[in-house]
C-alpha positions in Angstrom: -22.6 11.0 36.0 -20.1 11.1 33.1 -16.8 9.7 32.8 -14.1 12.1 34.1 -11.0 9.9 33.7 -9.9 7.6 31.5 -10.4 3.8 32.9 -10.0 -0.2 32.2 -12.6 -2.4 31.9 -11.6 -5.9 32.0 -13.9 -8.8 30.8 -13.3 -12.8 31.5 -11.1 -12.7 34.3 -13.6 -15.8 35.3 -14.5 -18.4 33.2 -18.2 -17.6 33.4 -17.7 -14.3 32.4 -15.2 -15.8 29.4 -18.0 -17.9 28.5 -20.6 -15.5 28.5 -18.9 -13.1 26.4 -17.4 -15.5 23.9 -13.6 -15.1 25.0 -11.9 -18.1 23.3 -10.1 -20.4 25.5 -10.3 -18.5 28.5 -9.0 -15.4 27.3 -9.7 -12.2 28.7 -10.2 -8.4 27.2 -9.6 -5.4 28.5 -10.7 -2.0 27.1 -9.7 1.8 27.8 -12.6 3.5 28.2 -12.0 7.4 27.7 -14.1 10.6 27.6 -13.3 12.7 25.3 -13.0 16.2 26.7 -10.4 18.1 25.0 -10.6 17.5 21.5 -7.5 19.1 20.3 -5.4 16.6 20.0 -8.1 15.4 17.3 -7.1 18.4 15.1 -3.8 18.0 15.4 -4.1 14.3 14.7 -5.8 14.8 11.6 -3.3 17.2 10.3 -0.3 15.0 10.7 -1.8 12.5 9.0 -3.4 14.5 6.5 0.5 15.6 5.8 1.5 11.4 5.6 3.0 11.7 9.1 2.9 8.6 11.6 1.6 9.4 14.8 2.0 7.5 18.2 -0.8 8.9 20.5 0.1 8.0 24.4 -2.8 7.9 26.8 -1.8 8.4 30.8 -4.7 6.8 32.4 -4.1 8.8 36.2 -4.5 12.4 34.5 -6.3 11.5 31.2 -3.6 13.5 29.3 -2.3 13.0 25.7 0.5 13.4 24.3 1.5 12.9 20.2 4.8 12.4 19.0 6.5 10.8 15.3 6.2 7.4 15.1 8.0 4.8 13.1 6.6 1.5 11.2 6.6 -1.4 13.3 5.5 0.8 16.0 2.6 -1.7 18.1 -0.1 -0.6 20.6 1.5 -1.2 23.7 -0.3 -0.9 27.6 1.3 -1.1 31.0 -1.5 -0.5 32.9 -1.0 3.1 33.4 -0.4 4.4 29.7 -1.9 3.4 26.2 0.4 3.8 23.1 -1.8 3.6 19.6 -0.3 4.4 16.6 -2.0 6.3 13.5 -0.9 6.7 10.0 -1.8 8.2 6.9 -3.9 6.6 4.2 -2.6 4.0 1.4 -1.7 6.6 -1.3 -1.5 5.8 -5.1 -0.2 7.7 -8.1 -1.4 6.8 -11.3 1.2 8.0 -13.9 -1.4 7.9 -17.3 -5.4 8.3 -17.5 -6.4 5.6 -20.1 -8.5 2.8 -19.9 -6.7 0.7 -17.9 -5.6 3.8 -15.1 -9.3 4.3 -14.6 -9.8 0.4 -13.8 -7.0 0.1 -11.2 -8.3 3.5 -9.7 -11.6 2.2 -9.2 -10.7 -0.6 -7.7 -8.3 1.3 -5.4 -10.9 3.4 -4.0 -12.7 0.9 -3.2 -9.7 -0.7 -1.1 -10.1 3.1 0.5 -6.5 4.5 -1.2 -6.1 8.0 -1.9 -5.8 7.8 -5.6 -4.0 10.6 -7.8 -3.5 10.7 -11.6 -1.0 12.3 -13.1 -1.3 12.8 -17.1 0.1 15.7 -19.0 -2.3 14.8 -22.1 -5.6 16.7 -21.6 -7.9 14.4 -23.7 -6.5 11.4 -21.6 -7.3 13.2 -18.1 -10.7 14.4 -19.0 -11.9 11.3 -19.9 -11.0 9.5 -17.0 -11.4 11.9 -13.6 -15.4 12.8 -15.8 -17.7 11.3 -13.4 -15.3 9.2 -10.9 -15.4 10.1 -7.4 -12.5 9.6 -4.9 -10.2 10.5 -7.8 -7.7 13.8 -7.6 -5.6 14.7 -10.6 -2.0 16.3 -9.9 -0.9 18.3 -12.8 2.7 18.3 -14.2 4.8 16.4 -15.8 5.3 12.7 -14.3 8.8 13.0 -12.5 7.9 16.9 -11.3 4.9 15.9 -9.6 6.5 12.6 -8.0 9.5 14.6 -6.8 6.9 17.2 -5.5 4.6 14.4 -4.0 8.0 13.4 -1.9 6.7 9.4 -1.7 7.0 8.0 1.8 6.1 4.4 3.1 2.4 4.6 2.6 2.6 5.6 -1.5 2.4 3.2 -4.2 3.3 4.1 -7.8 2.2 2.8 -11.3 3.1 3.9 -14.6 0.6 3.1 -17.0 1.1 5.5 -20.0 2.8 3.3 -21.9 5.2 6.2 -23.3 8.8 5.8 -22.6 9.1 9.6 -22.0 6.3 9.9 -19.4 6.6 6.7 -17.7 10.7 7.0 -17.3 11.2 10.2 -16.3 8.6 9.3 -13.4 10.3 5.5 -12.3 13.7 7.5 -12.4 12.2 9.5 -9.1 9.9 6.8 -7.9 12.7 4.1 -7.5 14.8 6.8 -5.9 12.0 7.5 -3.3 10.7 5.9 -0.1 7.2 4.4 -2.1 6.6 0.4 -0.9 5.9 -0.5 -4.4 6.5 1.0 -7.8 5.3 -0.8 -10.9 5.3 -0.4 -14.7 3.2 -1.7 -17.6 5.1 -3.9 -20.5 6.4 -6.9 -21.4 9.6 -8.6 -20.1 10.9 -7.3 -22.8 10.5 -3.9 -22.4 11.0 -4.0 -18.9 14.5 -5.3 -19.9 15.1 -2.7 -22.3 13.7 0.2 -20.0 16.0 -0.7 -17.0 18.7 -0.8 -19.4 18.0 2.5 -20.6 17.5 3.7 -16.7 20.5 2.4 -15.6 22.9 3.6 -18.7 21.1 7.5 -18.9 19.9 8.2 -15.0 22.7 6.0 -13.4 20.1 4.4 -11.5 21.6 1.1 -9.0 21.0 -2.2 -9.6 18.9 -2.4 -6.0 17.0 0.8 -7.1 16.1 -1.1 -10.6 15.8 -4.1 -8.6 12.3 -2.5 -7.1 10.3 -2.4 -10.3 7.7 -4.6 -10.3 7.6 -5.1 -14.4 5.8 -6.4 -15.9 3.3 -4.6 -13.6 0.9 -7.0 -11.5 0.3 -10.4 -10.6 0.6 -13.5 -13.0 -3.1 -14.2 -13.3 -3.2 -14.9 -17.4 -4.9 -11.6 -17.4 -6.1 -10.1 -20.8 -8.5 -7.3 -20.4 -8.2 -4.3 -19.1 -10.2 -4.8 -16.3 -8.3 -8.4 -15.7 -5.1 -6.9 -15.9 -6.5 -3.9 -13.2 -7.0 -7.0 -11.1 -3.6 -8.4 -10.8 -2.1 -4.9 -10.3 -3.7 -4.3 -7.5 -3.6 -7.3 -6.1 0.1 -7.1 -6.5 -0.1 -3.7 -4.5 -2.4 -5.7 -1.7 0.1 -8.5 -1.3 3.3 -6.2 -1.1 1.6 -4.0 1.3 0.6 -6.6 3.5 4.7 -7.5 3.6 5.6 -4.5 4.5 3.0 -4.5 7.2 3.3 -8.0 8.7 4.0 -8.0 12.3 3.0 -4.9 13.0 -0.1 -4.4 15.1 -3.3 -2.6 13.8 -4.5 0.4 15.6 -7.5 1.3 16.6 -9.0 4.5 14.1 -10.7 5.7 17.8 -10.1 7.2 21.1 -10.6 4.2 23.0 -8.1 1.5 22.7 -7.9 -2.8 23.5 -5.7 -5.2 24.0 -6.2 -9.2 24.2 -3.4 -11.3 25.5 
C-alpha cells in the first residue's frame, strides 16, 4: 500500500542502529519521506526559479500540504517536527560581455560548474565564432549596458567584461556595478583598471563603494598567461566569491523529500 501522508523516518536513535548505518559519533538521521501526489507545486516551482526567484517550499507533515512563498538568502532548511522548510533558488547565472578566445574558455568552464552562461557581443564575427558548436551557451543580443539593464542582475548573476573595448566593456560595468550581481569583473591591467574607474567615476558619477566592487584586474593571481590559464583564475575567482556570499547558509535539497542531521 502507497504512502498517503508525508512521514519521518528516523535512523540511529540506538547505537546499533548508529553503527550499522555509519552515523558518526552516535549521531542520528532523520528523513521526510513524501509521496508525491499533486505535482503542481512542481510547475510552479520551476517557474519561479526559472524567473531567478528564491523559493521557500513548507511541507505540513499532518495534511501533506505545500505551501511556496519568496524567500531570502540566508534562508536554512528548518524542521519542527510537524513542518519542513527547504529553500530553492535559481541557477549561478553568468554574462559574458565579449565572444573571443578567452570568453569561450571561461564559458566552457562555467558550464561545466553547471552556470547558465550568456554572451553578449554586438560584433557578429566575434559571436559566431564562439556560440558555433558550444552547448549550454545562449547569446543575448544588444548592446552590453541594454542587455545588462534588461537582464535586471540579482544575487545569483555574475558579470565579466572581456571585450577589451572601453566602449563595450564600460557602458556594461556602469549597470553591472549599479546592480544586485555578487561579482563583476573586468579584463586589464592595474593600470587600466585605474584609468577605467577614473573615467567611470568622472563621466557616470559612479560611488567609490560601487567602483569599489570591480574585481580588475579580472581573476585570481595564479601567474596566468594563456588564455585558457587566465580562464582559470577567473573562474575560480567567481567560485571563491560565491562561496562567500553563500557561507552559512544551508544547502537544500534539489528533491521533494528533505533531511536533517543534528
Amino acid at each position: 500500500m502507497g504512502l498517503e501522508k508525508p512521514a519521518m523516518i528516523a535512523y540511529g536513535v540506538s547505537q546499533e542502529e548508529a553503527a550499522r548505518f555509519g552515523l558518526p559519533c552516535g549521531g542520528s538521521l532523520r528523513l521526510v519521506q513524501e509521496p508525491l501526489l499533486d505535482t503542481t507545486w512542481v510547475e510552479q516551482l520551476l517557474a519561479r526559479t526559472a524567473a531567478h526567484q528564491l523559493v521557500a517550499r513548507t511541507l505540513t507533515l499532518a495534511t501533506g500540504a505545500v505551501q511556496l512563498a519568496p524567500a531570502v538568502r540566508g534562508h536554512a532548511m528548518q524542521f519542527d517536527g510537524s513542518t519542513l522548510t527547504t529553500v530553492f533558488g535559481p541557477r549561478w547565472r553568468l554574462l559574458l560581455i565579449g565572444a573571443g578566445q578567452l570568453s569561450q574558455a571561461v564559458a566552457q568552464m562555467a558550464v561545466m560548474l553547471d552556470f547558465e552562461v550568456l554572451v553578449c557581443d554586438p560584433r557578429e564575427e566575434y559571436a559566431a565564432v564562439m556560440l558555433a558548436g558550444m552547448n549550454g551557451v545562449r547569446r543575448i543580443e544588444g548592446m552590453p549596458d541594454d542587455v545588462v539593464r534588461g537582464l535586471d542582475p540579482d544575487a545569483h548573476t555574475a558579470i565579466v567584461a572581456l571585450t577589451h573595448d572601453p566602449k563595450l566593456d564600460d557602458m556594461a560595468l556602469l549597470e553591472a556595478l549599479k546592480s544586485s550581481a555578487f561579482y563583476v569583473g573586468a579584463l586589464g591591467s592595474r593600470r587600466n583598471q585605474e584609468a577605467r574607474k577614473r573615467r567611470l567615476a568622472e563621466h557616470f558619477d559612479l560611488s567609490a563603494v560601487e567602483l569599489a566592487r570591480l574585481h580588475g584586474p579580472v581573476g585570481l593571481a595564479l601567474g596566468a598567461r594563456t588564455p585558457a590559464e587566465i580562464a582559470v583564475s577567473i573562474v575560480a575567482e567567481i567560485v571563491q566569491v560565491l562561496n562567500q556570499v553563500t557561507s552559512g547558509a544551508v544547502m537544500a535539497s534539489s528533491g521533494p523529500a528533505g533531511c536533517v542531521l543534528p
